[in-house]
N, C-alpha and C positions, 0 to 999 in steps of 0.2 A: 705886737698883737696881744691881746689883753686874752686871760688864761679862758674868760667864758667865751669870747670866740672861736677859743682853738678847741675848747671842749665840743662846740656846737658843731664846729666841722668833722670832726672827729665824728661827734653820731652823725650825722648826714652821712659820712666816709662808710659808717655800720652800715644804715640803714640801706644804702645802695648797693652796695655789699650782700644783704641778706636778697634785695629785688633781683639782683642778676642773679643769684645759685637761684632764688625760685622759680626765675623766667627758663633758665636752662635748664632744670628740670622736668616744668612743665613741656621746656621744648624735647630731649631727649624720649620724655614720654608720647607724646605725639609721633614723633619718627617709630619708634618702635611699636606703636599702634598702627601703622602708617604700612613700617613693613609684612606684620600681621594680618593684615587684612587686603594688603596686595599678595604676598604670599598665599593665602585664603583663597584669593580669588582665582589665583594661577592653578591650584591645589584644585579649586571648583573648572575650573575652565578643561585642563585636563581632562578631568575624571566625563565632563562632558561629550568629550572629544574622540575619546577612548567609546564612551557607548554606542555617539553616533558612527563611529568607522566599524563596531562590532555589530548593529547596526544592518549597516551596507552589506559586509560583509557576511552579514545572515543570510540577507534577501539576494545575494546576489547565487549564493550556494545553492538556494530553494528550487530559483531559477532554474541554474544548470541542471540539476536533477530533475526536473520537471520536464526538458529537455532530452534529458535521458531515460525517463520513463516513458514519452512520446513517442520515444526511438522503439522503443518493446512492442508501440504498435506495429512497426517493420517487420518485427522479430516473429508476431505473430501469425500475420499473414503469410510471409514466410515459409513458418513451421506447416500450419493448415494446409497451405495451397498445396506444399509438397508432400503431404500426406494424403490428399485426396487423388481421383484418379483424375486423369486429364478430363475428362470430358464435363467436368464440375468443378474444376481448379480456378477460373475466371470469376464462376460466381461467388465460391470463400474468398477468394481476393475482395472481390467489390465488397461482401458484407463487412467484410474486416474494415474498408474503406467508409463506409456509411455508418457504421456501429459507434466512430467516434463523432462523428458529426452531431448523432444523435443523441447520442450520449450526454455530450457540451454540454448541447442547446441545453436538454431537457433539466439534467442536472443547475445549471445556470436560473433556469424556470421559476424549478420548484423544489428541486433535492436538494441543493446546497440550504435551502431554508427549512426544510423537512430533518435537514443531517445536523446543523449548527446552530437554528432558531435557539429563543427562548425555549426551554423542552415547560411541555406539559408531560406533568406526574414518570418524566425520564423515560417519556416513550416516542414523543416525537415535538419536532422543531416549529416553531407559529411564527419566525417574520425570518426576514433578508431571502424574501421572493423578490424573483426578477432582480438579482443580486449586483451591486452598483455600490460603490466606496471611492474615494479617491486618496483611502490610504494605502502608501506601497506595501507596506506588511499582509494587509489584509486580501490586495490581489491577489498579492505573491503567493499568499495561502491559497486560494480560490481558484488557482493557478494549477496547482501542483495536486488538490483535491480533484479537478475537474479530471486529471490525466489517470488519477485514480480508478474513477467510476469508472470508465472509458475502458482498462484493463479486468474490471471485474467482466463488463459483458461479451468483451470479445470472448471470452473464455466457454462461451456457449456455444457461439460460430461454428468451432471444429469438431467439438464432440456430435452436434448432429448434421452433419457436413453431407451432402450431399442426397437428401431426400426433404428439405426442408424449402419453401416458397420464400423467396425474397424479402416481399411484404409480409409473410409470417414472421421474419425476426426481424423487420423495423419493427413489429408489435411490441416483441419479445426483451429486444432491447430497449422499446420507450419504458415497459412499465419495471425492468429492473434497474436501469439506470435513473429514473424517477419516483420508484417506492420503494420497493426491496430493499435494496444498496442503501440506501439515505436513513431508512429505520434500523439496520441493523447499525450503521455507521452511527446514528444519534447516540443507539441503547450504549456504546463503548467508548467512540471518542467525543460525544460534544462534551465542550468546558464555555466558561464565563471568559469572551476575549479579554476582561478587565484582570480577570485571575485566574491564567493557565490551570492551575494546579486545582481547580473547583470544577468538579467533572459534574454533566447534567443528567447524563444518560443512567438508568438500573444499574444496569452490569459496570459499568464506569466507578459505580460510588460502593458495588458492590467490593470491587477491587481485581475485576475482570483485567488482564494484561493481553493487549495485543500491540505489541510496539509500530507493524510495519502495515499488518492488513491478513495475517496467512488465515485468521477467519471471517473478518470484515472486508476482506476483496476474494479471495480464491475459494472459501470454502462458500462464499453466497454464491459466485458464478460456479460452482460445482454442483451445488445443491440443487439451484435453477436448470441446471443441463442435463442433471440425472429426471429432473419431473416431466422437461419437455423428451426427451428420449422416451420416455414410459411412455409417452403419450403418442411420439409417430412412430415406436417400433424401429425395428432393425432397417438394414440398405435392403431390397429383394436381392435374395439368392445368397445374401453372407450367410445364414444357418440355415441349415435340413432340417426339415418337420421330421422328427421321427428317428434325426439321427445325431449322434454325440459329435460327430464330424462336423466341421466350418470349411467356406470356402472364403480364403486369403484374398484381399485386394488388395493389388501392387499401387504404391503410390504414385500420384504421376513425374515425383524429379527429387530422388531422396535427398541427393546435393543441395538444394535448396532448402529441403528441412532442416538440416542440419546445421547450414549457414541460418536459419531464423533459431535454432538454439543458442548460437552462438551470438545471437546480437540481443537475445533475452536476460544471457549471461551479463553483456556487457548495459545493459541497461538497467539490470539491477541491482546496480551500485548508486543510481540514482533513487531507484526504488528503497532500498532499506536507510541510504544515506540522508536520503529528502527528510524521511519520518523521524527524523531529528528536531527539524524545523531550525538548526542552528550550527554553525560553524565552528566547531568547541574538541575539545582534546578527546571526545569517545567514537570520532568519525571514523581513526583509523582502526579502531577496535571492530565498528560495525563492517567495514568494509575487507577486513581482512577474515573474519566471518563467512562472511557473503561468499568470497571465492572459495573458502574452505570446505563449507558444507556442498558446496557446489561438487567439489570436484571426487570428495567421499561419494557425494550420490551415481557421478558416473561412473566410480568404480565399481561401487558392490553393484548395481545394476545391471552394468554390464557382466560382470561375472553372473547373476543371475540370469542372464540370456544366454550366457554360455551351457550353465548347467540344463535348464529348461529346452534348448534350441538345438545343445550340443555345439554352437559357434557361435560368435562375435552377431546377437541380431541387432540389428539397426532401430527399432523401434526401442529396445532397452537402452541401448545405449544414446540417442538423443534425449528420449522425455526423463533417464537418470539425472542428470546434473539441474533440469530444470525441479525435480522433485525436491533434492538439495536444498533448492535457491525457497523454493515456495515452505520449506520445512523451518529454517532458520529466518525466515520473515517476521516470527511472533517474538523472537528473543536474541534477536541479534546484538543488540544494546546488554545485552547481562548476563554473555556466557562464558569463557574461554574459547579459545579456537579449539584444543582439543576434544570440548566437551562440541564444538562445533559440528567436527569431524565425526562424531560420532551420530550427532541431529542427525546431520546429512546422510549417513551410509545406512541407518536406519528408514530412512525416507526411502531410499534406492531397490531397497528389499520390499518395502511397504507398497511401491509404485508396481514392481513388476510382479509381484506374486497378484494384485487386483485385477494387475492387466488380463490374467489367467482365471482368473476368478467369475472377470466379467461376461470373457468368450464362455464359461463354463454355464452364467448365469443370461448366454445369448442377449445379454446389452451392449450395442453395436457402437461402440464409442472408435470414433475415426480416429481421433489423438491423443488418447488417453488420458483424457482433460478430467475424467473421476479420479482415477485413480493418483494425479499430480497433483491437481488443485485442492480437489476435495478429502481425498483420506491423507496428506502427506500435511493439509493447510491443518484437519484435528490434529492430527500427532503434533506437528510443531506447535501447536496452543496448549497440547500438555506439556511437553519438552521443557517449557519455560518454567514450569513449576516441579519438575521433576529437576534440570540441570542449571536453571536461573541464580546468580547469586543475588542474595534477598539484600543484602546492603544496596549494592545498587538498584535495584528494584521499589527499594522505599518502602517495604511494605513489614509490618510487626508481626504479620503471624506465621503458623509452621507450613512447612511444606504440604503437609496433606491437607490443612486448610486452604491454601490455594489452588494446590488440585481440585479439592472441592471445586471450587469457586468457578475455576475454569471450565470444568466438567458441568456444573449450570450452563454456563454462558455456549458451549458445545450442544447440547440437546438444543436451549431455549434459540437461538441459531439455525440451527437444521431442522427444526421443528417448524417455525415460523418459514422460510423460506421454501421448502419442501412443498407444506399447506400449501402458503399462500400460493405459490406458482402456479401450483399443480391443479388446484382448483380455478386459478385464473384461466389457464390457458386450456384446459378442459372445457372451459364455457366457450372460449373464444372459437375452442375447432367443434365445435358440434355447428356454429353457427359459419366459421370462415375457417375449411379446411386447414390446415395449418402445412402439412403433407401434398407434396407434390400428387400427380397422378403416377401412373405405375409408367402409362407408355412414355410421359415426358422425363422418368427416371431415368430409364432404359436410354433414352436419345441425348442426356446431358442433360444439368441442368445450365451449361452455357450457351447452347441452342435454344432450348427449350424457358428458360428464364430471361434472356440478354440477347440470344439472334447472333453470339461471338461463338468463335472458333481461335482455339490456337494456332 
């Protein structure tokens, strides 16, 4: 073989030589691209995976709590029925029964759109009437809002329990579960569903904290209860003209009240839990809250029946633990338990010294629905700014500046609900009694409203 052919093969022998390291580099580069972006994709497929079961598992908590706040309409009718006397026990059952019907519907209407619309200038909501989606988040929301309304109004039921017409509180409860509720609910909690954290309402952007509702459910249905009260006056025969003396009405089955405390208890773990809207590591925080302030308030409350009664009375010691529960509703998400415990036992003192206040101030509240919902729902909307930790709160400024803040949203609140009711339903009874008659008081209002007897 001649030396230039062996040379030639020789570079050929190079040259192919150099094509195989390039091709095999080319190729190791590909594989390792290859695994990168399968890895990438497994890396994306997860983390998708992950969102949608957290997800699920959001809405399906919403659920259950929605469920459990349902259940509080048990708890209520319950509590009423057995704090009224028998002979008007049937008809607080039924309103309690019809109060949520109408409530739904109406909230479904037009409040859920009044509450969560577009807000105009953060004072009320302009679409999603006649409210209809077919995404599961957003029922599940709609869901658990509607159960909401539904417990603001019942809460009017029992305080004027037994001298009030039927069809005066469908009234009562169409325009607070379709005006009332839905504007105070707009002014704190609407947000942009695109972006939770873009709040629409005044008092929302103002930096208003109400986590669960104890001013946007309990102290609106307080506030409404205390105007239509003014408006029909006491039971006949609970106060003496003339005299500092009351006369007591026995309720018709304490056992039962006390069993609807106890299922209020147990349903508002749904209630502070729901107002999460998510399945996430501060649940058991809120829920261990829940029962703590609970059970501060039926201490010191009861011991305040002891001192005031001289022994264990029953009406302290059931509406205590529910003052508890309604006290620790605005800050359950951002306090300690200890500082809990303390919410609560201050609520329990605040509940039963009103109770006394109010017999003093001869407003005839059957269940104590002012002095739980209404003064125990202010205290707990200050409590968050007095014993809230502001880290988790989210919020830059000092404590007395949120005090502030709150203490706006408290007057603007009570102010607007008070009014508005008070004036509404003032027009309504000059034209459509609102107020039984005196003889069909006297005879029941289960006979005399329904033709039932127990």
């Amino acid at each position: 073989m001649s030396e230039a052919r062996i040379e030639r093969l020789l570079s050929d022998l190079s040259e192919l030589r150099s094509y195989i390291f390039i091709n095999v580099d080319k190729l190791q580069s590909a594989v390792q691209q290859s695994e990168l972006s399968t890895k990438g994709a497994l890396n994306s497929l997860e983390f998708r995976l992950e969102a949608i079961l957290q997800a699920n598992l959001d809405t399906f908590w919403l659920l259950m709590c929605s469920i459990l706040v349902f259940l509080m309409q048990a708890g209520f009718m319950c509590l009423e029925s057995g704090l009224t006397r028998r002979k008007s026990s049937i008809n607080v059952a039924l309103k309690n029964l019809a109060d949520f019907g109408i409530a739904v519907v109406t909230f479904w209407a037009f409040g859920f759109g009044l509450m969560y619309g577009a807000s105009y200038s953060g004072l009320v909501g302009t679409k999603y009437f006649l409210f209809f989606t077919n995404v599961a988040g957003y029922q599940t929301y709609f869901v658990f809002q509607a159960m909401f309304v539904a417990t603001a109004a019942t809460i009017i039921s029992g305080a004027v329990a037994e001298r009030l017409k039927f069809f005066s509180y469908v009234i009562i409860t169409f325009f607070t579960s379709g005006i009332i509720y839905p504007l105070v609910g707009h002014w704190i909690w609407a947000f942009d569903f695109s972006n939770p954290a873009k709040k629409f309402g005044w008092l929302g952007k103002l930096g208003f904290i109400d986590f669960a509702g104890a001013s946007v459910v309990h102290s609106v249905g307080g506030w409404v209860a205390l105007s239509v009260l003014l408006i029909v006056g006491p039971r006949t025969g609970r106060f003496r003209k003339g005299e500092e003396g009351k006369k007591t009405f026995q309720g018709s089955n304490t056992p039962m009240a006390a069993l609807g405390a106890l299922i209020l208890w147990f349903g508002w773990f749904g209630f502070n839990g729901g107002a999460n809207l998510a399945m996430d590591l501060r649940i058991p925080l809120i829920l261990i809250n829940t029962f703590m302030a609970a059970s501060a308030g039926l201490i010191s409350s009861s011991i305040m029946g002891i001192i005031v009664m001289k022994k264990p009375e029953p009406m302290f010691m059931i509406t205590g633990p529910i003052a508890g529960l309604v006290s620790i509703t605005a800050s359950c998400a951002f306090v300690s338990p200890a500082n809990a415990i303390i919410i609560g036992a201050i609520a329990g003192i605040l509940s039963g010294s009103f109770l006394v206040i109010l017999e003093k101030l001869k407003i005839d509240d059957v269940v104590n629905a002012i002095p739980v919902h209404l003064i125990c729902g202010i205290w707990g909307t200050l409590a968050i700014a007095i014993f809230g930790d502001m880290e988790k709160m989210g919020i830059e400024i000092s404590r007395s500046q949120q005090l502030y803040v709150q203490l706006i949203g408290i007057v603007s609140i009570g102010a607007f609900c008070f009014i508005s009711s008070y004036i509404i339903f003032y027009i309504v009874n000059y034209f459509y009694p609102l107020r039984v008659s005196k003889i069909n008081e006297e005879l029941g209002l289960n006979i005399a409203e329904h033709n039932a007897s127990t």
